[in-house]
Rosetta silent file (secondary structure, phi, psi, omega in degrees, C-alpha in Angstrom):
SEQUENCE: XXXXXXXXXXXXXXXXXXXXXXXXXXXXXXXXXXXXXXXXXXXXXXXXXXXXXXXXXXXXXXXXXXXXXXXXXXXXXXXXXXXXXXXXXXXXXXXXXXXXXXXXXXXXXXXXXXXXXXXXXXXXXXXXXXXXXXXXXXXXXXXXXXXXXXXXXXXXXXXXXXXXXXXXXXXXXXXXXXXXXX
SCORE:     score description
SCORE:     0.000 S_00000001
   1 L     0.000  139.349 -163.818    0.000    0.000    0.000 S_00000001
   2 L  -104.369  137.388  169.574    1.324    3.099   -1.003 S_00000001
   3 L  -111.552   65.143  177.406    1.129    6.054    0.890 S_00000001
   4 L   -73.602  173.757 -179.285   -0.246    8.646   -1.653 S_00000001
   5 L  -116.915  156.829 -172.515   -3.200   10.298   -1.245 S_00000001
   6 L   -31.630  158.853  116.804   -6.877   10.087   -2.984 S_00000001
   7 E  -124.828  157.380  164.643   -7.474   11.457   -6.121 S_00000001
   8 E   -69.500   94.719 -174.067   -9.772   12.176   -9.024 S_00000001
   9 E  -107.565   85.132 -146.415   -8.991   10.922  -12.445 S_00000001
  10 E  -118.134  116.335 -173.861  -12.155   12.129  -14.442 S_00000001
  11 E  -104.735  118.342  177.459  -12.069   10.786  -18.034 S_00000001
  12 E  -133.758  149.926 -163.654  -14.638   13.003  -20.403 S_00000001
  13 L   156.524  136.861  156.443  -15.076   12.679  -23.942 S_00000001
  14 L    -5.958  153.951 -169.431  -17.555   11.323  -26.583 S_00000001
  15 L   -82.520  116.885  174.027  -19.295    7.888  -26.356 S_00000001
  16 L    74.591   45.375 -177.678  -16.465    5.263  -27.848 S_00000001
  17 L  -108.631   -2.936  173.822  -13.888    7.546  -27.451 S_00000001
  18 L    65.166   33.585  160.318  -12.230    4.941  -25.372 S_00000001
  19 H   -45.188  -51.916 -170.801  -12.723    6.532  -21.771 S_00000001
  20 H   -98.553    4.297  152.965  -13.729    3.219  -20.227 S_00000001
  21 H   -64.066  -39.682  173.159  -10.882    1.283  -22.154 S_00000001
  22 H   -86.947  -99.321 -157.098   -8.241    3.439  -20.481 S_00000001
  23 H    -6.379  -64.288 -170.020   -9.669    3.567  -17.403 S_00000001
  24 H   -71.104   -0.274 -167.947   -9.633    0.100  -17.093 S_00000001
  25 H   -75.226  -77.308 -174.064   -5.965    0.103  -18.602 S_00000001
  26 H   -66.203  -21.986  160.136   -4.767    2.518  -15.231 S_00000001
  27 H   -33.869  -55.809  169.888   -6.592    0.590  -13.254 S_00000001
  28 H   -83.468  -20.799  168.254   -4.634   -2.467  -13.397 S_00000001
  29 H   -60.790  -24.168 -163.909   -1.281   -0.445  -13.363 S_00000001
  30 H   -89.645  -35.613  157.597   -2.096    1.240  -10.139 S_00000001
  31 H   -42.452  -31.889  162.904   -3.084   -2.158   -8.423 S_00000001
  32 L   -88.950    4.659  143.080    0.477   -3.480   -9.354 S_00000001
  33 L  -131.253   33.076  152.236    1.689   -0.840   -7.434 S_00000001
  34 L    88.074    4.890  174.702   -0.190   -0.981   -4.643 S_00000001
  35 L   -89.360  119.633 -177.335   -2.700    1.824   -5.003 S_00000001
  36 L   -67.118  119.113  178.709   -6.382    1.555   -3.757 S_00000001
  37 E  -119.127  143.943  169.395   -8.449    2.233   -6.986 S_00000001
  38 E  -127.825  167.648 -177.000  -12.137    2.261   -8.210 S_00000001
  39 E  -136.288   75.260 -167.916  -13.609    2.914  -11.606 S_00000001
  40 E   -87.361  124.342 -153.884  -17.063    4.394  -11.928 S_00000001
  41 E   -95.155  121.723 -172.507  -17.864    3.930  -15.178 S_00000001
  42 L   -19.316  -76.005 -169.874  -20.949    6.167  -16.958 S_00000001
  43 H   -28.656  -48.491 -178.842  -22.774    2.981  -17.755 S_00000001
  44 H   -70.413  -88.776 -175.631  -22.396    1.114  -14.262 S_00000001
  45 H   -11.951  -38.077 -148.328  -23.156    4.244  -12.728 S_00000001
  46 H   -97.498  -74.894 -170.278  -26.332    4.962  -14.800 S_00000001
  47 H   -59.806  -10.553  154.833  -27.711    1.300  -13.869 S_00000001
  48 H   -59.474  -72.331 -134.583  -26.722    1.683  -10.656 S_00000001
  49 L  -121.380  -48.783 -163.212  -26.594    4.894   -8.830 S_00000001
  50 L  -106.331   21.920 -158.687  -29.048    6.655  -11.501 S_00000001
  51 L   -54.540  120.432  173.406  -31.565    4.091  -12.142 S_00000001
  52 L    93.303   16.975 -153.863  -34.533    6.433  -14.049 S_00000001
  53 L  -107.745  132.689  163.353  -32.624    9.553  -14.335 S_00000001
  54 L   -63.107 -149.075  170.074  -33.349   10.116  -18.430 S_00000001
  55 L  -110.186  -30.524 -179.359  -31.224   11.615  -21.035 S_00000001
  56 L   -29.739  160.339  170.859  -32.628   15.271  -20.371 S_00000001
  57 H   -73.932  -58.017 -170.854  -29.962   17.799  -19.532 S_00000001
  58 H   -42.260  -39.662 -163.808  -30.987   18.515  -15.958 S_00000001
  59 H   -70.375  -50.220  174.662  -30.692   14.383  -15.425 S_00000001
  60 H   -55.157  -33.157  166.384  -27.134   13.947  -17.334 S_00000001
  61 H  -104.858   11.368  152.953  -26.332   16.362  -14.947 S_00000001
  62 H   -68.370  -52.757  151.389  -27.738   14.969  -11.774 S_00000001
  63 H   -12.201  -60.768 -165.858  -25.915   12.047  -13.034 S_00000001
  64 H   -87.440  -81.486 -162.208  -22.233   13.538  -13.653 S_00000001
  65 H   -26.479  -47.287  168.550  -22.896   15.293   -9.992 S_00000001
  66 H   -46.015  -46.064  160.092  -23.885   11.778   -8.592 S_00000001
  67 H   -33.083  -96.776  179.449  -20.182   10.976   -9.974 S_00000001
  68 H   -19.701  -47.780 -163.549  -18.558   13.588   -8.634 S_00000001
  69 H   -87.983  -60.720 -164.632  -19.931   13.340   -4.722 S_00000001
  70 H   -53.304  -48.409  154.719  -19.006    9.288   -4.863 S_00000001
  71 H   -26.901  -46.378 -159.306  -15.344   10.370   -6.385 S_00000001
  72 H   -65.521  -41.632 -152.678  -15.092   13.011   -3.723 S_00000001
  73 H   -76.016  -39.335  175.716  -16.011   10.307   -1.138 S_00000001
  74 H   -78.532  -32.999  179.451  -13.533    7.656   -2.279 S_00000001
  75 H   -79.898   -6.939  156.166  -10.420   10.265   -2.934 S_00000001
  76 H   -90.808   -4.156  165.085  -10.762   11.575    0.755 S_00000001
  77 L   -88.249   16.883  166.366  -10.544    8.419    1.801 S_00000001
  78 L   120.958  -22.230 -153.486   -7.282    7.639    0.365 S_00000001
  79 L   -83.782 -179.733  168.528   -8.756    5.796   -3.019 S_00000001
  80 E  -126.434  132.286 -169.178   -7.965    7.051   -6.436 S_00000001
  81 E  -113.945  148.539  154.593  -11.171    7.457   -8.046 S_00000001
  82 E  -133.530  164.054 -165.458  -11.456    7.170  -11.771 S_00000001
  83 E  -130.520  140.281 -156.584  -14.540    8.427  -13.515 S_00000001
  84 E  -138.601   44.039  155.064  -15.456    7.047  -17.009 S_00000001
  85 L   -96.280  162.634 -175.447  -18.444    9.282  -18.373 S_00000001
  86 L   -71.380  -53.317  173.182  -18.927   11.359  -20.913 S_00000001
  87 L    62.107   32.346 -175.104  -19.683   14.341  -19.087 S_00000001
  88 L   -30.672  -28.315 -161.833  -21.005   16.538  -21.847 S_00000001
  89 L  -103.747  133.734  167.337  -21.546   19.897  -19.781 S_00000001
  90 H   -87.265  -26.669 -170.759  -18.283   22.177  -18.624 S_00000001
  91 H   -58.799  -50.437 -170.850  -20.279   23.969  -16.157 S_00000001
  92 H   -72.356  -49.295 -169.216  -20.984   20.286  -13.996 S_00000001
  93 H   -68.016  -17.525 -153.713  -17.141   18.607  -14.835 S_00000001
  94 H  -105.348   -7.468  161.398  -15.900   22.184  -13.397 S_00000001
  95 H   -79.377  -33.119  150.474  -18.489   21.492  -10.236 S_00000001
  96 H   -53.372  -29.468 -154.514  -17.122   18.297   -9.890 S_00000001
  97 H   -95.681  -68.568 -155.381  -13.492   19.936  -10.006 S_00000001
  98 H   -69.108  -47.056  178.177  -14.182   22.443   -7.540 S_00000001
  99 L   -78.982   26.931  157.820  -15.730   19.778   -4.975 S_00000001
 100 L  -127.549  129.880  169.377  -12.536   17.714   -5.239 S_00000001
 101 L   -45.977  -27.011  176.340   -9.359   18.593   -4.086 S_00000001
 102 L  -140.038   85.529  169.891   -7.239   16.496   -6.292 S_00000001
 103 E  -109.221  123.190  165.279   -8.502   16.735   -9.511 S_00000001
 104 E  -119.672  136.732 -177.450   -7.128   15.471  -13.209 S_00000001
 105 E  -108.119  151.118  173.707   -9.441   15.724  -16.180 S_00000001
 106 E  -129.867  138.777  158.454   -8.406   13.807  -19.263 S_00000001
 107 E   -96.293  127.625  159.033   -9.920   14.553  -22.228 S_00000001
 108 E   -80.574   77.322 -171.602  -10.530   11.429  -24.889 S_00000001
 109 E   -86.892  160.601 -178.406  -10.420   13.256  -28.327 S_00000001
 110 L   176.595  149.629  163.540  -11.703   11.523  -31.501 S_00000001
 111 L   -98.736  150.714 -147.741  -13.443   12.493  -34.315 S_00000001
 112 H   -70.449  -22.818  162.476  -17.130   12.198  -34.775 S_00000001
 113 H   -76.247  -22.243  168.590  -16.082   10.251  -38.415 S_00000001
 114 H   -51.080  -69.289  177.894  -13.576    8.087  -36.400 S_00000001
 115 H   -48.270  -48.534 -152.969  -16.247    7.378  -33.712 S_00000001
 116 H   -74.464   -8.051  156.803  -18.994    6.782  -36.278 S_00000001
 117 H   -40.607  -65.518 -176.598  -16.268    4.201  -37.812 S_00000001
 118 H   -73.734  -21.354 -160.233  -15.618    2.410  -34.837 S_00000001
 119 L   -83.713   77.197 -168.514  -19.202    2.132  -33.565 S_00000001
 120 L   -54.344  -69.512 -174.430  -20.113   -1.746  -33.696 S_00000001
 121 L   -34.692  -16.383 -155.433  -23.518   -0.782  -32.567 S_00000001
 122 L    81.550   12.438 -152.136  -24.102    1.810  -34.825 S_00000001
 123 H   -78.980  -16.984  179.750  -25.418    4.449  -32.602 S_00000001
 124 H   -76.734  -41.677 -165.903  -23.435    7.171  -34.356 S_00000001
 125 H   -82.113  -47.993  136.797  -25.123    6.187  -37.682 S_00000001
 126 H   -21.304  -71.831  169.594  -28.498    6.513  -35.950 S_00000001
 127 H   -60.225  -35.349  163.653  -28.168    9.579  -34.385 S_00000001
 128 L   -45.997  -34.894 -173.535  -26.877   11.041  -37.617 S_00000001
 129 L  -115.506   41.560 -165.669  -30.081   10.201  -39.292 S_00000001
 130 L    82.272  -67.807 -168.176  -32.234   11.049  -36.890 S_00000001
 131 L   -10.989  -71.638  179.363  -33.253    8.163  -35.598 S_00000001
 132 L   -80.282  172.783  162.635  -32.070    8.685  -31.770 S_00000001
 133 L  -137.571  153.496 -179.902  -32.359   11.952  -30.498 S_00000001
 134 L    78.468   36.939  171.043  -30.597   13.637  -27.907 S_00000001
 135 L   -66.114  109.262 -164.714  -26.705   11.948  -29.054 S_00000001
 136 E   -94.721  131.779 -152.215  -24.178   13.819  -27.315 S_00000001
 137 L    72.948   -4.317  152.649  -22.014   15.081  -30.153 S_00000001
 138 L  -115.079  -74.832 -151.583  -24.484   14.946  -32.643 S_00000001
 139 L   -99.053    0.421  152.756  -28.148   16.340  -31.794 S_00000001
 140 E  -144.197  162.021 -138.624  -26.988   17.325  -28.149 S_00000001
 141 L   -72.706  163.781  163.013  -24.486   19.296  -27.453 S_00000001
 142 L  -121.062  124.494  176.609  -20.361   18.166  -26.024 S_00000001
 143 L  -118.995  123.905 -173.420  -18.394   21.144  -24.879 S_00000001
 144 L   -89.211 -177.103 -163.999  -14.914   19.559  -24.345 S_00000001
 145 L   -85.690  148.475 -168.734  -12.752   20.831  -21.723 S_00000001
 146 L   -85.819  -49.578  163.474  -10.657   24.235  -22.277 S_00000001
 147 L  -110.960   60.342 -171.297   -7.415   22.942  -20.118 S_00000001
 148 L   -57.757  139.357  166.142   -7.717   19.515  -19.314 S_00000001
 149 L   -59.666  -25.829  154.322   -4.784   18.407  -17.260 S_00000001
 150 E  -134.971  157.895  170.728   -4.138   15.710  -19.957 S_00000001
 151 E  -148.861  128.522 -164.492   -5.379   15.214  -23.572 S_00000001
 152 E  -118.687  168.852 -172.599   -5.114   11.889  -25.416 S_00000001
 153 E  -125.890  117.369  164.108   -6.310   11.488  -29.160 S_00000001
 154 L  -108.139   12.984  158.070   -7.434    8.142  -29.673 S_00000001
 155 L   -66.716  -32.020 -152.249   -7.781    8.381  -33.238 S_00000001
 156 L  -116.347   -6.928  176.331   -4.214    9.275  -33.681 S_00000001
 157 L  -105.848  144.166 -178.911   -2.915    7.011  -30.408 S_00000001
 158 L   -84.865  159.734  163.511   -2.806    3.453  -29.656 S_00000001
 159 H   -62.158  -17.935  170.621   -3.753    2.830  -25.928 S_00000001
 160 H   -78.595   -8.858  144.982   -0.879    2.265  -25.009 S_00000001
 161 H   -35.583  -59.815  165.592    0.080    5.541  -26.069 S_00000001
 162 H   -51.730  -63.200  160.323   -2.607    7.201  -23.888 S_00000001
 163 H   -18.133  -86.960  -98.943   -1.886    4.852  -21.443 S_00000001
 164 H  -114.712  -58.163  173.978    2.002    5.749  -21.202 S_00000001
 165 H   -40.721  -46.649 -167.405    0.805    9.760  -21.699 S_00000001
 166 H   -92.682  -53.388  172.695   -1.757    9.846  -18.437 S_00000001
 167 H   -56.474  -27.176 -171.116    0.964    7.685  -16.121 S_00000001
 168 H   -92.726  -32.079  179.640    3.688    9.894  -16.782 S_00000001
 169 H   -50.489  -43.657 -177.851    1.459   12.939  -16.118 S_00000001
 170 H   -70.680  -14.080 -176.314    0.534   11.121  -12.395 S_00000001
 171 H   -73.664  -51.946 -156.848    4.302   10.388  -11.892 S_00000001
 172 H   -59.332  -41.635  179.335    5.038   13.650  -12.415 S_00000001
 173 L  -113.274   24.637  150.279    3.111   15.404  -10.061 S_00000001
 174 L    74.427   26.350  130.027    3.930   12.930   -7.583 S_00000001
 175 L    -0.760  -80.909 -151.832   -0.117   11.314   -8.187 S_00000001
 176 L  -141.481  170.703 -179.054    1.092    8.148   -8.000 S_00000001
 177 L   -91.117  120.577 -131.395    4.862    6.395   -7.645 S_00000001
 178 L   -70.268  172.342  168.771    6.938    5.703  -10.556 S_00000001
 179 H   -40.019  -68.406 -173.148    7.271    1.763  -11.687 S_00000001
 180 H   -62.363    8.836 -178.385   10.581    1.491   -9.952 S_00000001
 181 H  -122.190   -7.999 -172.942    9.611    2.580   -6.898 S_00000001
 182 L   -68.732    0.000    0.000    6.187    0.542   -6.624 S_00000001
């Protein structure tokens, strides 16, 4: 067990932008060195924690808030929280920011033809034609972050690129403990 202290590692970015792929990536590094970690992940979260909360704006952002206070709660207790939602609204990720003390936002950039590439489901391809409504990044709106403490591309990066980017950032600012010292 290491003794760093909680933090927030709040991953925002478009749906298949590979936010819960990294997540789960730093996850297993910080458990091989010895760091208590959790990973609330939009989805889990939603069927969890947010069971009936819509798509509406007011809900996505009871939602992201819902995040935020369970982050807050595990990083003062020591944990490193990472958060794996989309988080469409700047106003709510920067309410989250202010009620945590140790906050890093990563941004997950990709382009909406990349995404609509990549999209086994299709959902991009939907939302394009109408079908869904209310798409974050198409028919509602994603205001990405102005300084995110990191920004990965995952069009133009492999994960382990991203990966490699967002670990050296936590080494750096003494986050989390380098390889060689875990």
């Amino acid at each position: 067990m290491t003794d760093h202290k909680g933090f927030v590692l709040w991953f925002t970015g478009l749906s298949g932008s590979g936010k819960s792929t990294l997540s789960r990536m730093i996850e297993g590094e910080l458990r091989k060195r010895g760091c208590k970690v959790e990973v609330l992940d939009g989805d889990e979260v939603r069927e969890n924690l947010s069971k009936g909360l819509g798509f509406s704006k007011e809900d996505r952002d009871t939602n992201i808030r819902r995040i935020g206070y369970v982050a807050k709660l595990l990083s003062r207790n020591g944990a490193i929280a990472i958060t794996a939602a989309i988080s469409p609204y700047k106003d709510v990720r920067d309410q989250c920011r202010a009620m945590n003390r140790h906050f890093v936002e990563v941004y997950a950039e990709c382009s909406i033809e990349e995404l609509t590439r990549r999209d086994v489901k299709g959902l991009y391809e939907k939302a394009l034609s109408g079908e869904i409504k209310n798409f974050t990044g198409i028919s509602d709106p994603y205001e990405a972050p102005d300084s995110p403490e990191v920004q990965i591309n995952s069009e133009h990066e492999n994960p382990e690129e991203s990966l490699a980017k967002i670990m050296g950032y936590l080494e750096g600012q003494g986050f989390i403990p380098a390889a060689a010292q875990a």
